[in-house]
C-alpha positions in Angstrom: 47.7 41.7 -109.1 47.3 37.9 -108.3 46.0 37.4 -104.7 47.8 34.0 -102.6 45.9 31.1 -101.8 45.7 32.4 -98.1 44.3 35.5 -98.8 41.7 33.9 -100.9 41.2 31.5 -98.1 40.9 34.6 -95.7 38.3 36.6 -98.0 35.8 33.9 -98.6 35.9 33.1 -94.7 35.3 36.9 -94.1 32.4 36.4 -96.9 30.9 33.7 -95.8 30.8 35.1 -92.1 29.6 38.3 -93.3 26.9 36.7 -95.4 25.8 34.7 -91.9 25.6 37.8 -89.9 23.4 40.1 -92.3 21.5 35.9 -92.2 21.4 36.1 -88.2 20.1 39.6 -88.3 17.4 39.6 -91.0 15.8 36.5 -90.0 13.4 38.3 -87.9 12.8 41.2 -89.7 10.1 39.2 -92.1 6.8 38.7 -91.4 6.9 34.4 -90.6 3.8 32.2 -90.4 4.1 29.9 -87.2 5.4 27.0 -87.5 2.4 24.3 -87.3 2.6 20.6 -87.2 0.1 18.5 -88.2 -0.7 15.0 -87.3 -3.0 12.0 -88.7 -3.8 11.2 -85.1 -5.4 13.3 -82.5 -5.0 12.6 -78.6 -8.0 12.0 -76.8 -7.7 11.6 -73.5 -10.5 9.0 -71.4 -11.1 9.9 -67.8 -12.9 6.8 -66.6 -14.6 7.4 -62.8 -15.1 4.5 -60.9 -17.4 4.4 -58.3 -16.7 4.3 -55.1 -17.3 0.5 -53.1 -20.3 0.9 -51.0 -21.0 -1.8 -48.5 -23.1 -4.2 -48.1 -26.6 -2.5 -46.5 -26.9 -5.5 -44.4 -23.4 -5.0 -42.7 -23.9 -3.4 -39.4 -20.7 -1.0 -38.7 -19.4 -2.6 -35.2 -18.3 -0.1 -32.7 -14.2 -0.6 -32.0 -15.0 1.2 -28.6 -17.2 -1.2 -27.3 -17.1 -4.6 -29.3 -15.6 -7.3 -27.1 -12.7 -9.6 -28.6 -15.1 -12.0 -29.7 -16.7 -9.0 -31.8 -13.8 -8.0 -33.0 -12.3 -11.2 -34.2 -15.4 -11.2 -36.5 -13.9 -8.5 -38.5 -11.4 -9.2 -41.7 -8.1 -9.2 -40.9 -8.6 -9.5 -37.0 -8.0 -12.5 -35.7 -7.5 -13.7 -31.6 -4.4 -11.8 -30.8 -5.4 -8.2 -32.4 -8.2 -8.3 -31.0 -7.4 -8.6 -27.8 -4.2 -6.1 -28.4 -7.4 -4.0 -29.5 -9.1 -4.8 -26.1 -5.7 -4.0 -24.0 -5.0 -0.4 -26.2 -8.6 0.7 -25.6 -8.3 -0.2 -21.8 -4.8 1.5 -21.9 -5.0 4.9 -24.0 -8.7 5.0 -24.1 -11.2 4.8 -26.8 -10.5 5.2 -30.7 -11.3 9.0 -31.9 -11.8 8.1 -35.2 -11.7 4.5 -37.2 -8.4 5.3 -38.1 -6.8 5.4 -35.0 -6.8 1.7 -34.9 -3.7 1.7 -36.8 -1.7 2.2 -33.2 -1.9 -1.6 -33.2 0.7 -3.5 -34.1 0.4 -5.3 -36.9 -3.1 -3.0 -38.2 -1.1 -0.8 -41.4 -2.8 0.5 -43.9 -3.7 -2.4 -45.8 -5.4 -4.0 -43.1 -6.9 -0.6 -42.5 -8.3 -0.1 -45.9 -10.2 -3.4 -45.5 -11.4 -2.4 -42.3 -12.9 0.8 -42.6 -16.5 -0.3 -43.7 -16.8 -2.5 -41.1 -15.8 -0.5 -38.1 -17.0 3.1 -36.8 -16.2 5.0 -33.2 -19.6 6.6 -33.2 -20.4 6.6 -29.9 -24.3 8.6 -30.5 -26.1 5.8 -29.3 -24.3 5.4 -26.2 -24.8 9.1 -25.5 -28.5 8.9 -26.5 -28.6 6.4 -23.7 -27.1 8.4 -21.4 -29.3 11.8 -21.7 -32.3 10.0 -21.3 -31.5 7.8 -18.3 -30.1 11.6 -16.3 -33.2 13.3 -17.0 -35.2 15.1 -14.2 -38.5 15.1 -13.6 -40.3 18.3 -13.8 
């Protein structure tokens, strides 16, 4: 009995699929090591932490809510006209809560802002100091 080159064709097809399947399902029936990679180099990571800027101890903080326009043009970044837009947004919408605030002047973003910051506070504790001394009564 002589088989045809088809049939041939068709058994070692059905052979080789059959030989891939009993593969597929007897892959994980054997215990495996893991697969581990080694390497010549090793990552290292470098966390560098920079300080922080601290000012200048000599530089007193000037107060935004009560400097006058020649004050504030002393300040970097603040020259004749934002200071006096200072001077008209503080007589306006009243004084600066915090530092930051003063970015509702136009022209003050956040770069301006960042140089800013050690130079200028809204701490009003002296003024209030003043204030509480001056109302007290006499016993």
């Amino acid at each position: 009995m002589k088989i045809s080159k088809l049939e041939a064709a068709i058994a070692l097809a059905a052979a080789m699929v059959l030989a891939f399947t009993a593969g597929w399902f007897l892959r994980g029936s054997r215990t495996a090591r893991p697969l581990t990679v080694e390497s010549q180099r090793t990552l290292t990571v470098t966390v560098t932490a920079y300080p922080s800027p601290t000012p200048d101890p000599e530089i007193v903080k000037l107060n935004i809510n009560t400097a006058t326009q020649a004050e504030l043009m002393t300040l970097p970044g603040i020259g004749e006209k934002r200071a006096a837009d200072i001077v008209d947004d503080r007589t306006r919408n009243g004084p600066f809560r915090f530092p930051e605030d003063i970015t509702r002047i136009n022209g003050i973003g956040e770069d301006t802002l960042a140089g800013l910051l050690d130079y200028i506070t809204t701490d009003s504790s002296s003024d209030t100091a003043t204030i509480s001394t001056d109302n007290k009564e006499d016993p």
